[in-house]
C-alpha positions in Angstrom: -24.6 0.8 -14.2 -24.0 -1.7 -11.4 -21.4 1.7 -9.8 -25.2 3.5 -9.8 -27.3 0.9 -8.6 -24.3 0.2 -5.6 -24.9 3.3 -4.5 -28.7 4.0 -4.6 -29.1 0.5 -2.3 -26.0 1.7 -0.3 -27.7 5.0 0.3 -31.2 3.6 0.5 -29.6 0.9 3.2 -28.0 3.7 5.2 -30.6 5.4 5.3 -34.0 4.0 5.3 -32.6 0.7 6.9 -36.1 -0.4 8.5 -38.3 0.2 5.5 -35.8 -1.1 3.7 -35.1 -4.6 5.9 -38.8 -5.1 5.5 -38.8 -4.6 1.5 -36.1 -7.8 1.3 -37.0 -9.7 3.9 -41.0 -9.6 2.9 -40.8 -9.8 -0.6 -37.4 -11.6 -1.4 -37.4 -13.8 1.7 -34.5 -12.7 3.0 -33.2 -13.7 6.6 -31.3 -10.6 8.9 -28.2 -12.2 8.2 -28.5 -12.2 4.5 -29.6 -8.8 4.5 -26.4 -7.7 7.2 -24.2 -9.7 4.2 -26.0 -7.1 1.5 -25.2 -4.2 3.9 -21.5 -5.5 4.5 -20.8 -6.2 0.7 -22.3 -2.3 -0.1 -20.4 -0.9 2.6 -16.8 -2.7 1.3 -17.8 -1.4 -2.0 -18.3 2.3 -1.3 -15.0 2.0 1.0 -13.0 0.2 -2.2 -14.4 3.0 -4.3 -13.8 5.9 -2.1 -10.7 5.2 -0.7 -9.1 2.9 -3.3 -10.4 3.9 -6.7 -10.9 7.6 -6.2 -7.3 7.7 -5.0 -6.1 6.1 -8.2 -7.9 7.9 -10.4 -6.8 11.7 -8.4 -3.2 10.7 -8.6 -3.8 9.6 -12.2 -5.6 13.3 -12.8 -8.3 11.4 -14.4 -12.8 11.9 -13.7 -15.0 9.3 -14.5 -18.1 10.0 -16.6 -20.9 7.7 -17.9 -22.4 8.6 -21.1 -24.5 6.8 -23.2 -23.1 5.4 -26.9 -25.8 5.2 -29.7 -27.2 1.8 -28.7 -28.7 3.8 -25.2 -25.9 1.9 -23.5 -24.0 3.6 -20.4 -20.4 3.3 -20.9 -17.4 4.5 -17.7 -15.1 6.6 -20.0 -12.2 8.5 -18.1 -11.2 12.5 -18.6 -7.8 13.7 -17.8 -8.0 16.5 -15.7 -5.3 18.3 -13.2 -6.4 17.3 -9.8 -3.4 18.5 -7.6 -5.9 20.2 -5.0 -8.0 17.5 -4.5 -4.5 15.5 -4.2 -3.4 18.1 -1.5 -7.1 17.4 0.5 -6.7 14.3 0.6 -7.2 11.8 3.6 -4.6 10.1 5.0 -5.2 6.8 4.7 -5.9 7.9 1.1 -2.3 9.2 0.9 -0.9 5.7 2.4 -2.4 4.3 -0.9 -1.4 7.5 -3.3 2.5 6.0 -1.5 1.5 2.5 -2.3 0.9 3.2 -6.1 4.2 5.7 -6.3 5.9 2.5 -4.8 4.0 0.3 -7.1 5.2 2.7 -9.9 8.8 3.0 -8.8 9.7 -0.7 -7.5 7.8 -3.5 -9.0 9.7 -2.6 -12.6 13.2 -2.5 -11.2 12.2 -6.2 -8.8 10.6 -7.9 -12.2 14.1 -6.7 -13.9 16.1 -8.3 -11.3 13.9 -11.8 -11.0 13.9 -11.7 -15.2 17.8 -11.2 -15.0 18.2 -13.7 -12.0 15.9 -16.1 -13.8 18.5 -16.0 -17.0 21.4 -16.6 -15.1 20.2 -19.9 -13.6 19.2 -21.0 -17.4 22.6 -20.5 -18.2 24.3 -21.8 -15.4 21.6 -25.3 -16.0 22.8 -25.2 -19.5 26.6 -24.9 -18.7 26.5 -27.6 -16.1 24.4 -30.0 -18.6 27.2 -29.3 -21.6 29.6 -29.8 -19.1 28.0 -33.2 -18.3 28.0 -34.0 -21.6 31.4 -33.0 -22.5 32.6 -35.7 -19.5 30.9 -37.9 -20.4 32.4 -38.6 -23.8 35.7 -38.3 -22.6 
């Protein structure tokens, strides 16, 4: 709902900015700054969404839809679709993050592997030196 919404203002914004600026800043008060703020914080939405989110959910092969569940509520529910042409067509800044999740994917696993297996070796090596401390000591 709030994904709807974002989008309606971010559209309305775009635009019908002067009819718009008057709306908030008549009625709500606002000051051009905190209106330029609203504007920003759209605008950094739409580009999270668009260049972020979409990506993920192409190289995922999955759609969003909104339905409603028996209480009239809107719930974000994911459908697994192919999406390889849309993955060809993509931007390339949009391909720079499809690279960052491969390398997310591929990576992070193998580096937590290594820190878990690093971070064993210096328990044992503590607990070696503190037996060994203890061994000299009662000798």
């Amino acid at each position: 709902m709030i994904n709807i919404a974002n989008d309606i203002s971010y559209f309305l914004i775009n635009h019908e900015q002067i009819f718009i600026y008057e709306i908030f800043t008549k009625k709500y008060y606002f000051s051009t700054r905190e209106f330029e703020l609203i504007k920003n914080n759209l605008a950094w939405n739409q580009f999270i969404k668009k260049y972020i989110e979409e990506t993920y959910n192409i190289y995922e092969n999955k759609i969003i839809i909104y339905c409603l569940d028996s209480s009239s509520n809107i719930q974000k529910k994911y459908i697994r679709i192919q999406r390889i042409s849309e993955f060809i067509n993509l931007l390339s800044i949009q391909y720079i993050i499809a690279l960052i999740i491969e390398i997310k994917d591929f990576i992070f696993p193998k580096i937590f592997i290594i820190i878990s297996y690093i971070g064993q070796l210096i328990i044992f090596i503590i607990k070696n030196i503190i037996a060994i401390k203890k061994h000299n000591k009662y000798y």
